[in-house]
PDB file with SEQRES, HELIX, SHEET and CRYST1 records, atoms N, CA, C and O in Angstrom:
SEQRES   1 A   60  UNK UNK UNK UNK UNK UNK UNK UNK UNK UNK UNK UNK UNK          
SEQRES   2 A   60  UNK UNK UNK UNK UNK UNK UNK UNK UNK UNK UNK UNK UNK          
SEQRES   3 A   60  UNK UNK UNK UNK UNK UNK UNK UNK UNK UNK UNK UNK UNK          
SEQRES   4 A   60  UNK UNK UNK UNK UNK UNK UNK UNK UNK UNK UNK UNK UNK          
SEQRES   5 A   60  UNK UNK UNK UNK UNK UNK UNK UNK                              
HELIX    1 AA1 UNK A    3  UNK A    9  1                                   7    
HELIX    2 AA2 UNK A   15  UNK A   19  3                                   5    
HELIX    3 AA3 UNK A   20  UNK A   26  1                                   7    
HELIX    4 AA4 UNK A   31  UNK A   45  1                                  15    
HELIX    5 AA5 UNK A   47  UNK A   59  1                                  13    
CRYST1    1.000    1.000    1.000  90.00  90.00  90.00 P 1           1          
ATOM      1  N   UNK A   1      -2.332 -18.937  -0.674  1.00  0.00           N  
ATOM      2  CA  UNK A   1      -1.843 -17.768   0.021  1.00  0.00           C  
ATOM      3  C   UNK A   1      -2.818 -17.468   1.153  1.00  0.00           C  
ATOM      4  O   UNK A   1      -4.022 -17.432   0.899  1.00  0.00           O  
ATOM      5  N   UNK A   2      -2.399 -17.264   2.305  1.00  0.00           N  
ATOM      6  CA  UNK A   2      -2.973 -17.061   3.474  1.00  0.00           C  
ATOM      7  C   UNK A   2      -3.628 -15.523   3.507  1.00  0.00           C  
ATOM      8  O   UNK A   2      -2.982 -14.477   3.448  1.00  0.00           O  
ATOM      9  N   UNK A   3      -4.842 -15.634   3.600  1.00  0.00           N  
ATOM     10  CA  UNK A   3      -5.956 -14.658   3.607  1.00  0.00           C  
ATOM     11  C   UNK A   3      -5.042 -13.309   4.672  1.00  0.00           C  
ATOM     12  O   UNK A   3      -5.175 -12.158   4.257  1.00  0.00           O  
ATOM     13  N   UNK A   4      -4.413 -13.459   5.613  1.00  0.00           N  
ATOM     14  CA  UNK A   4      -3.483 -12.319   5.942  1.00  0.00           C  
ATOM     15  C   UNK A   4      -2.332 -11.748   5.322  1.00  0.00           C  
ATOM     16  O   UNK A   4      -1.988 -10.571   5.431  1.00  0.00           O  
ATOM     17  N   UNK A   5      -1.586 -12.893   4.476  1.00  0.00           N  
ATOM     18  CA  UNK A   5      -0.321 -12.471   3.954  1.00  0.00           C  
ATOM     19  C   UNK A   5      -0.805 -11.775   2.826  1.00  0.00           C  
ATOM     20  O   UNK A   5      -0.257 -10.696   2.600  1.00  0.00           O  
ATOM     21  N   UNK A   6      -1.901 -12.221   1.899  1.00  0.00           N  
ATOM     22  CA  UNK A   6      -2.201 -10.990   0.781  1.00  0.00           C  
ATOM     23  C   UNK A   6      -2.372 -10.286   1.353  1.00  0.00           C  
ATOM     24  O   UNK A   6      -1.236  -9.819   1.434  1.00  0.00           O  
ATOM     25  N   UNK A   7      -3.209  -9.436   2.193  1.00  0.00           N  
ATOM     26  CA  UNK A   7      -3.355  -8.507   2.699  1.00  0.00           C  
ATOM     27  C   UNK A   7      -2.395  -7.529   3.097  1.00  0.00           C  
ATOM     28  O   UNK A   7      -2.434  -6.315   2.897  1.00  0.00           O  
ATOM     29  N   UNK A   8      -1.466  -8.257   3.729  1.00  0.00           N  
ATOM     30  CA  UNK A   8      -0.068  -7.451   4.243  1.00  0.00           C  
ATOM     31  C   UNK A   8       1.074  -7.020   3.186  1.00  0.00           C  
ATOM     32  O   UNK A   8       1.999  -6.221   3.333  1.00  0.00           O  
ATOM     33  N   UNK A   9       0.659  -7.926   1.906  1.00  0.00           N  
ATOM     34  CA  UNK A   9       1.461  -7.967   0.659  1.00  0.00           C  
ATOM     35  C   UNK A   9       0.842  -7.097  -0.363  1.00  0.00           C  
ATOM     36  O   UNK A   9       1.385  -6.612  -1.356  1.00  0.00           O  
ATOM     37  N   UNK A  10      -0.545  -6.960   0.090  1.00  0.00           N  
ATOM     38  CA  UNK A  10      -1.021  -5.756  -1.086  1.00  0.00           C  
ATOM     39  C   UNK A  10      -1.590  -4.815   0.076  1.00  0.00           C  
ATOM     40  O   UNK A  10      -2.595  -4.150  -0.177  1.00  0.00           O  
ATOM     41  N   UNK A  11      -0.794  -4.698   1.761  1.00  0.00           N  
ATOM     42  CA  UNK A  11      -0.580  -2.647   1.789  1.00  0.00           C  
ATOM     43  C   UNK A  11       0.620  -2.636   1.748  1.00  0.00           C  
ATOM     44  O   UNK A  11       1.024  -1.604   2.284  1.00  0.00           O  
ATOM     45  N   UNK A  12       1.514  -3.324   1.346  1.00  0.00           N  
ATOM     46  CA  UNK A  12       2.370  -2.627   1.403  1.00  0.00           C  
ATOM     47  C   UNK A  12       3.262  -2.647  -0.270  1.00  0.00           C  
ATOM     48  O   UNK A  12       4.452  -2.485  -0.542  1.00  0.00           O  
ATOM     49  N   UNK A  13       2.093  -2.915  -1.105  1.00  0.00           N  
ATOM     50  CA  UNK A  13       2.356  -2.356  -2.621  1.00  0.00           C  
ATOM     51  C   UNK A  13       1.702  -0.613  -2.451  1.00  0.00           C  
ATOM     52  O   UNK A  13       2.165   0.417  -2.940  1.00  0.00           O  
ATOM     53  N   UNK A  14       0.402  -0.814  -1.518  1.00  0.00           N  
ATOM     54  CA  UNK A  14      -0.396   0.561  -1.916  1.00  0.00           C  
ATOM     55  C   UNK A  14       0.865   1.488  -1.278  1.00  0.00           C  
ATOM     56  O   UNK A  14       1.443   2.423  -1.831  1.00  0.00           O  
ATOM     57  N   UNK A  15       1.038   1.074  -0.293  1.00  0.00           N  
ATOM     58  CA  UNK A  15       2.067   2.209   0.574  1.00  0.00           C  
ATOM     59  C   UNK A  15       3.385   2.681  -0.640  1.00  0.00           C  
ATOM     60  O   UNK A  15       3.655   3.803  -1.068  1.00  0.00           O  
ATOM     61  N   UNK A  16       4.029   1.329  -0.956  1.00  0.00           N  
ATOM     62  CA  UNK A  16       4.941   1.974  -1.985  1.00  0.00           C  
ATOM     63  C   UNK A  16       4.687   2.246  -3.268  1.00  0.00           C  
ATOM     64  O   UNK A  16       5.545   2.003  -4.117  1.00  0.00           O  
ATOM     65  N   UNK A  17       3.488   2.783  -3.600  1.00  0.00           N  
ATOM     66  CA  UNK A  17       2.881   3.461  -4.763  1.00  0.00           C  
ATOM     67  C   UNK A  17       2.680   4.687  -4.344  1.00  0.00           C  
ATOM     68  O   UNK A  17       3.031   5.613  -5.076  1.00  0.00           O  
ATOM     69  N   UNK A  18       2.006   4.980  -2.940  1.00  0.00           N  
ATOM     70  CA  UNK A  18       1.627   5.883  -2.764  1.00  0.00           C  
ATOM     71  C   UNK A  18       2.956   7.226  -2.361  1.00  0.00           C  
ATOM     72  O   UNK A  18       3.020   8.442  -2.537  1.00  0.00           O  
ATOM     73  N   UNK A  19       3.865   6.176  -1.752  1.00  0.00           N  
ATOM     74  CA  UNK A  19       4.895   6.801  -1.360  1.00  0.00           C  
ATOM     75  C   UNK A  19       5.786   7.405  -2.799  1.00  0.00           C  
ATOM     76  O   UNK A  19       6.248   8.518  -3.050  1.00  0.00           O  
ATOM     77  N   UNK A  20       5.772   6.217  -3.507  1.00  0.00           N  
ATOM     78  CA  UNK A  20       6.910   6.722  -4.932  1.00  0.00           C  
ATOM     79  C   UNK A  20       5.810   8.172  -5.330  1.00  0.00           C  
ATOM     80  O   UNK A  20       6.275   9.294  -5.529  1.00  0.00           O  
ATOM     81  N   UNK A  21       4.590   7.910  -5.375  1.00  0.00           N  
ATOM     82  CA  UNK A  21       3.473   8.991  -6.121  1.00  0.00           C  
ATOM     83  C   UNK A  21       3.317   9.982  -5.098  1.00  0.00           C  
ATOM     84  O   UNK A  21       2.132  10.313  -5.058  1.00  0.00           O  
ATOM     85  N   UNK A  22       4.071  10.653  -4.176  1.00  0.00           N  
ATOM     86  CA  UNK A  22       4.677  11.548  -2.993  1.00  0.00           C  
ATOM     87  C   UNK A  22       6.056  12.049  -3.582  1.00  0.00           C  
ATOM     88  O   UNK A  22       6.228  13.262  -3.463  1.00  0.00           O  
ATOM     89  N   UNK A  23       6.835  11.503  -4.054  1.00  0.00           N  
ATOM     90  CA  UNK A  23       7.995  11.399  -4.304  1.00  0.00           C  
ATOM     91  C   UNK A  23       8.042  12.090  -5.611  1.00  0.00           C  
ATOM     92  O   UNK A  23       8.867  12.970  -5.857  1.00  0.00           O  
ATOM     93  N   UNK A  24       7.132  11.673  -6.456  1.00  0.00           N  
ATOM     94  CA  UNK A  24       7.393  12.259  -7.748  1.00  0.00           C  
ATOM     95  C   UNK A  24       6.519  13.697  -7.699  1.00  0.00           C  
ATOM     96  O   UNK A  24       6.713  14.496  -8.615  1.00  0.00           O  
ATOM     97  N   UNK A  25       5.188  14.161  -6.228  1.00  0.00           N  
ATOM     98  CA  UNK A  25       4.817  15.196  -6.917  1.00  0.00           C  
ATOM     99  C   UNK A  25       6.179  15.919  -6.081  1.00  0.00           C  
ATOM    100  O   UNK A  25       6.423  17.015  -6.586  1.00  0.00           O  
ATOM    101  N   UNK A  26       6.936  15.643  -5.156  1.00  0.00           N  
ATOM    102  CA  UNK A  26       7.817  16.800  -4.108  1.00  0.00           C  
ATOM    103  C   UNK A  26       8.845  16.626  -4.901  1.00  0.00           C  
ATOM    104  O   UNK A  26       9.701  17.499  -4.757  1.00  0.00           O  
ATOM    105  N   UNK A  27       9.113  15.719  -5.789  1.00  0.00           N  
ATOM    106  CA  UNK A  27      10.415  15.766  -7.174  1.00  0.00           C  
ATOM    107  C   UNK A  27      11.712  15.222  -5.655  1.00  0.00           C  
ATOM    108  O   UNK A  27      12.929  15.381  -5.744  1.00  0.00           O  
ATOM    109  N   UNK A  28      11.059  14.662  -4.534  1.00  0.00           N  
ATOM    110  CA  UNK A  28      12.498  13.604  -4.065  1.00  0.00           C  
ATOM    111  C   UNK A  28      12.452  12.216  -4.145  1.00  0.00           C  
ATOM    112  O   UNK A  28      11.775  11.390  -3.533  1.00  0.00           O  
ATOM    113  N   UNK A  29      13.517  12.085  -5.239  1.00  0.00           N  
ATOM    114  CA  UNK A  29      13.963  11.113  -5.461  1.00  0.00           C  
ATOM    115  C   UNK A  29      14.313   9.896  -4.503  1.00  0.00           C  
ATOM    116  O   UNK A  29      14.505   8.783  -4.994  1.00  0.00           O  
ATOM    117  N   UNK A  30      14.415  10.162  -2.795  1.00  0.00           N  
ATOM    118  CA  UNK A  30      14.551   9.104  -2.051  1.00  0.00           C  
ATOM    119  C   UNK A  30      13.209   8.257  -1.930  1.00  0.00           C  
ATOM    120  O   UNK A  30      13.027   7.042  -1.853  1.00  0.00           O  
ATOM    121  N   UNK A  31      12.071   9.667  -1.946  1.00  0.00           N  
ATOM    122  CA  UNK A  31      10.731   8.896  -1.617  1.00  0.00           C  
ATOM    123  C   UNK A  31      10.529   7.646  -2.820  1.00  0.00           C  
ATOM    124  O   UNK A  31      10.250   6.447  -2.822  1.00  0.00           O  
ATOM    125  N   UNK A  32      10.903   8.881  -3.984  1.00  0.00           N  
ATOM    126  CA  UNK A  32      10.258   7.340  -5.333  1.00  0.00           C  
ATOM    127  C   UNK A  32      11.103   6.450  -5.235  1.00  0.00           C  
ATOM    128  O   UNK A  32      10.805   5.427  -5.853  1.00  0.00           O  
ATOM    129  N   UNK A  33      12.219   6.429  -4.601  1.00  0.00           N  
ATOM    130  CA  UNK A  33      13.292   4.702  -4.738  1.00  0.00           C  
ATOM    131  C   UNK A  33      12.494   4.111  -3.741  1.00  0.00           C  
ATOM    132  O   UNK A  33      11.955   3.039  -4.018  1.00  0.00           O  
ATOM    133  N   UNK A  34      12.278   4.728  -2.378  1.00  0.00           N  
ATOM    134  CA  UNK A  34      11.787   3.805  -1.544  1.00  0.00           C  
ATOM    135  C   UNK A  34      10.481   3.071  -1.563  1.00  0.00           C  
ATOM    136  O   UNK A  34      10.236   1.911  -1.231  1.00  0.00           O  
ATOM    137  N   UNK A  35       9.595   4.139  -2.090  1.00  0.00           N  
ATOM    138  CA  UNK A  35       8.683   3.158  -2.343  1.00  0.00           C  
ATOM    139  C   UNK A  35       8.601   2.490  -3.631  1.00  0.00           C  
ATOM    140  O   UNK A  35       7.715   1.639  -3.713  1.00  0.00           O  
ATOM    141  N   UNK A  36       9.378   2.697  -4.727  1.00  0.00           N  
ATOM    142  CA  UNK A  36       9.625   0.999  -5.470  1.00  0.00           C  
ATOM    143  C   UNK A  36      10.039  -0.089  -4.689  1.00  0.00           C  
ATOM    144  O   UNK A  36       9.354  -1.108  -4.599  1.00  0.00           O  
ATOM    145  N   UNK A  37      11.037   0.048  -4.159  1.00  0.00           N  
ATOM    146  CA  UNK A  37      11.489  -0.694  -3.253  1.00  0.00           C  
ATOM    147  C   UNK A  37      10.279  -1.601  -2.184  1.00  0.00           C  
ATOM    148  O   UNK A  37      10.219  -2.828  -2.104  1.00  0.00           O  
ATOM    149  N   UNK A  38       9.484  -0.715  -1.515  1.00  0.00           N  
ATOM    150  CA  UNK A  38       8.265  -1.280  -1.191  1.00  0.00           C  
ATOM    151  C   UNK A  38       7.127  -2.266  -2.099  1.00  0.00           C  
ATOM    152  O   UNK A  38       6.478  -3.230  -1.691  1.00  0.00           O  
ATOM    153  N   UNK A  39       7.147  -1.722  -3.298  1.00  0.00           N  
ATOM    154  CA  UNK A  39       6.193  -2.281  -4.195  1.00  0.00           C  
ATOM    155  C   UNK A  39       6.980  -3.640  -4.653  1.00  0.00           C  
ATOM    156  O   UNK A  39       6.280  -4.568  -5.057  1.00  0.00           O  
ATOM    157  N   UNK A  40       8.622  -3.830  -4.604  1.00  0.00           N  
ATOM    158  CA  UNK A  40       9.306  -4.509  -4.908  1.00  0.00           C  
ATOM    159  C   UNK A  40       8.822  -5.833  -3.950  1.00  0.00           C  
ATOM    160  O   UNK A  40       8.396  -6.936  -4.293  1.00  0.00           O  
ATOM    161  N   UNK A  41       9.039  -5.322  -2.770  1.00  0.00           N  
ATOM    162  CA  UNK A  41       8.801  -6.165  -1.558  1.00  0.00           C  
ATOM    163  C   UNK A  41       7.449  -7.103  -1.625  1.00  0.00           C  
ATOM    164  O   UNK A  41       7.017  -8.090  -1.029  1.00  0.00           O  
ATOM    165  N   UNK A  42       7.117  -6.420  -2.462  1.00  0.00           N  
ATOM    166  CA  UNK A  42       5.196  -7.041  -2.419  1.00  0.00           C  
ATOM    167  C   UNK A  42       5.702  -7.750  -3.137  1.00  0.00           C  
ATOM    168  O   UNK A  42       5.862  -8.845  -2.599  1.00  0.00           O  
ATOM    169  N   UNK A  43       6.143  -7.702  -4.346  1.00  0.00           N  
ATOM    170  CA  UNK A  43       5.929  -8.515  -5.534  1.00  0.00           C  
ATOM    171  C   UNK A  43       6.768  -9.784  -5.386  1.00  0.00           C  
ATOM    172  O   UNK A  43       6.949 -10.742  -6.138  1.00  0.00           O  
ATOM    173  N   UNK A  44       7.211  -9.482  -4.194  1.00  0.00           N  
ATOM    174  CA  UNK A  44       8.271 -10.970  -3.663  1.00  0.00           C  
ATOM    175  C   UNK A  44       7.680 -11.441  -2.638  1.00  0.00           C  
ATOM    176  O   UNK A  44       7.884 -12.629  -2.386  1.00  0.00           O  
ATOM    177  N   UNK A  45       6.915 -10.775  -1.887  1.00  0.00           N  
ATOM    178  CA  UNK A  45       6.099 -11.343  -0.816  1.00  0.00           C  
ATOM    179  C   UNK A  45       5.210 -12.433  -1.347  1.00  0.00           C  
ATOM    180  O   UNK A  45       5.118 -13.571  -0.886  1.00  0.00           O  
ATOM    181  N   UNK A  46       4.370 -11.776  -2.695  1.00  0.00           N  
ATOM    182  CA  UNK A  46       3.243 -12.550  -3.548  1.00  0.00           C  
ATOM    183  C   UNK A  46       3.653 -13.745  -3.853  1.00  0.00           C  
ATOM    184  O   UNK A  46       3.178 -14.860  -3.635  1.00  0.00           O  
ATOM    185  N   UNK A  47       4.463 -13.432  -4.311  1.00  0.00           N  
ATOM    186  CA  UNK A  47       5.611 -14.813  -5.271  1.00  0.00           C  
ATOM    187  C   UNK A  47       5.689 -15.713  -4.677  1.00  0.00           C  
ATOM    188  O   UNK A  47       5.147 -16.734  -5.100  1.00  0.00           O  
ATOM    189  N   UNK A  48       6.632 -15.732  -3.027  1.00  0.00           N  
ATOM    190  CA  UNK A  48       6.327 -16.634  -1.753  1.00  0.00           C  
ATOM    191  C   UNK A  48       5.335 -17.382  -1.359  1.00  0.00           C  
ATOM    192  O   UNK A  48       5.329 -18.448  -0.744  1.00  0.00           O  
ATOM    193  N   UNK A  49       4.280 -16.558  -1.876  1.00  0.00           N  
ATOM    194  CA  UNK A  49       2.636 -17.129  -1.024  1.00  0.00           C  
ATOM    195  C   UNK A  49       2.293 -17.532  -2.156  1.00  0.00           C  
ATOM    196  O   UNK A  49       1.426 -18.358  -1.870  1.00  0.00           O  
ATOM    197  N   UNK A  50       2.399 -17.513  -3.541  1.00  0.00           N  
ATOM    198  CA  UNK A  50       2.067 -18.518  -4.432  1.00  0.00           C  
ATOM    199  C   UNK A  50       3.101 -19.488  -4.751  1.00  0.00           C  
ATOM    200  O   UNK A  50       2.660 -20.445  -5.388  1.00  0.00           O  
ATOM    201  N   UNK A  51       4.049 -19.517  -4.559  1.00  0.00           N  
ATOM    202  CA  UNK A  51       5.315 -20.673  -4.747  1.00  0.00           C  
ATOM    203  C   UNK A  51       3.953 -21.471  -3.450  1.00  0.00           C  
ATOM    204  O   UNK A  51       3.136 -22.293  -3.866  1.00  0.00           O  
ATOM    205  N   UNK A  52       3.967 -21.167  -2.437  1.00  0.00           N  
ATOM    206  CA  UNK A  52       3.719 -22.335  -1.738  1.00  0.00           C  
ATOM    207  C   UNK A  52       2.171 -22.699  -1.172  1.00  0.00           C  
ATOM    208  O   UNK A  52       1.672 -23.276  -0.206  1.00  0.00           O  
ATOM    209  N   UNK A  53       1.682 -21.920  -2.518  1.00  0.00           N  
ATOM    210  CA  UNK A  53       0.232 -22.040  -2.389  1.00  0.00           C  
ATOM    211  C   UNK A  53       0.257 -23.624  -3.495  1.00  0.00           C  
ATOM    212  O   UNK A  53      -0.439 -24.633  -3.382  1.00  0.00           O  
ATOM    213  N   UNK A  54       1.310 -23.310  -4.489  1.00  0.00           N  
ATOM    214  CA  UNK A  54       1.657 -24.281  -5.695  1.00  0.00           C  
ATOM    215  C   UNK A  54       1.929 -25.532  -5.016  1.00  0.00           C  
ATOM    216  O   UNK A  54       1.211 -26.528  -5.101  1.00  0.00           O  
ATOM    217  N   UNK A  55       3.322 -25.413  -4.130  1.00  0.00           N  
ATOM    218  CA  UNK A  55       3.589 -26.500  -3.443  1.00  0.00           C  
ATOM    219  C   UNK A  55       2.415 -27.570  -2.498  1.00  0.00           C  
ATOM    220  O   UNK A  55       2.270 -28.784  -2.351  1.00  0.00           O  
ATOM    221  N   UNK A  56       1.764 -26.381  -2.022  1.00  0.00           N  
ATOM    222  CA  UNK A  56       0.682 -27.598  -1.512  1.00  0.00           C  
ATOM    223  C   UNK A  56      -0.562 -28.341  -2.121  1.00  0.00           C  
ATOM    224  O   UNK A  56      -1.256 -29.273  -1.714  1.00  0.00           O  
ATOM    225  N   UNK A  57      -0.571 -27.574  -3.245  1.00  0.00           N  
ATOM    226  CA  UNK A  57      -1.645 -27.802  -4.406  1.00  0.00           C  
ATOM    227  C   UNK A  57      -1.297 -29.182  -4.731  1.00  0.00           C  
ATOM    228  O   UNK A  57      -2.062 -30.128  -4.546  1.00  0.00           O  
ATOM    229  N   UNK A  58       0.102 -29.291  -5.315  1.00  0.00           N  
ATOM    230  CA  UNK A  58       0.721 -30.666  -5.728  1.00  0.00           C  
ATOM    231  C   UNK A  58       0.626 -31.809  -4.615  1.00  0.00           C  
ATOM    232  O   UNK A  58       0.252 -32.970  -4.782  1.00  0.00           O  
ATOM    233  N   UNK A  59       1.087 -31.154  -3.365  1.00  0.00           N  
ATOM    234  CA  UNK A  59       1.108 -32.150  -2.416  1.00  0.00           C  
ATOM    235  C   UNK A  59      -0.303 -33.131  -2.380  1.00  0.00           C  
ATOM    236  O   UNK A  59      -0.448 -34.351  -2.448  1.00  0.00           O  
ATOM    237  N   UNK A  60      -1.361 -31.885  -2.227  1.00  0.00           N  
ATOM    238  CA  UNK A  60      -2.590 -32.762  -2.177  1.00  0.00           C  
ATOM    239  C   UNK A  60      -3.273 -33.206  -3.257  1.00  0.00           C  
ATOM    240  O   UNK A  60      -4.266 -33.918  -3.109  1.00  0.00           O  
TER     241      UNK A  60                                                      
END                                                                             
């Protein structure tokens, strides 16, 4: 995984933590979907950058 893409993949878990944890103290429910949704995004971003951190592992 490329030393930028974690990076970009874990702010934008903090953002949708921080955002759902906004959401739950103002009790709106759009904030906490969206930022799961954000934290979602990470956890598929990660996945990407280790699928093909894997793939090149094998290659070489």
């Amino acid at each position: 995984m490329s030393t930028e893409d974690k990076i970009k993949a874990t702010a934008k878990n903090i953002e949708g933590k921080a955002q759902e944890a906004m959401g739950n103290v103002t009790g709106d429910p759009e904030d906490q979907a969206e930022g799961k949704a954000k934290q979602a995004e990470a956890e598929v971003r990660h996945g990407v950058e280790n699928a093909k951190d894997a793939v090149k592992k094998a290659i070489d």
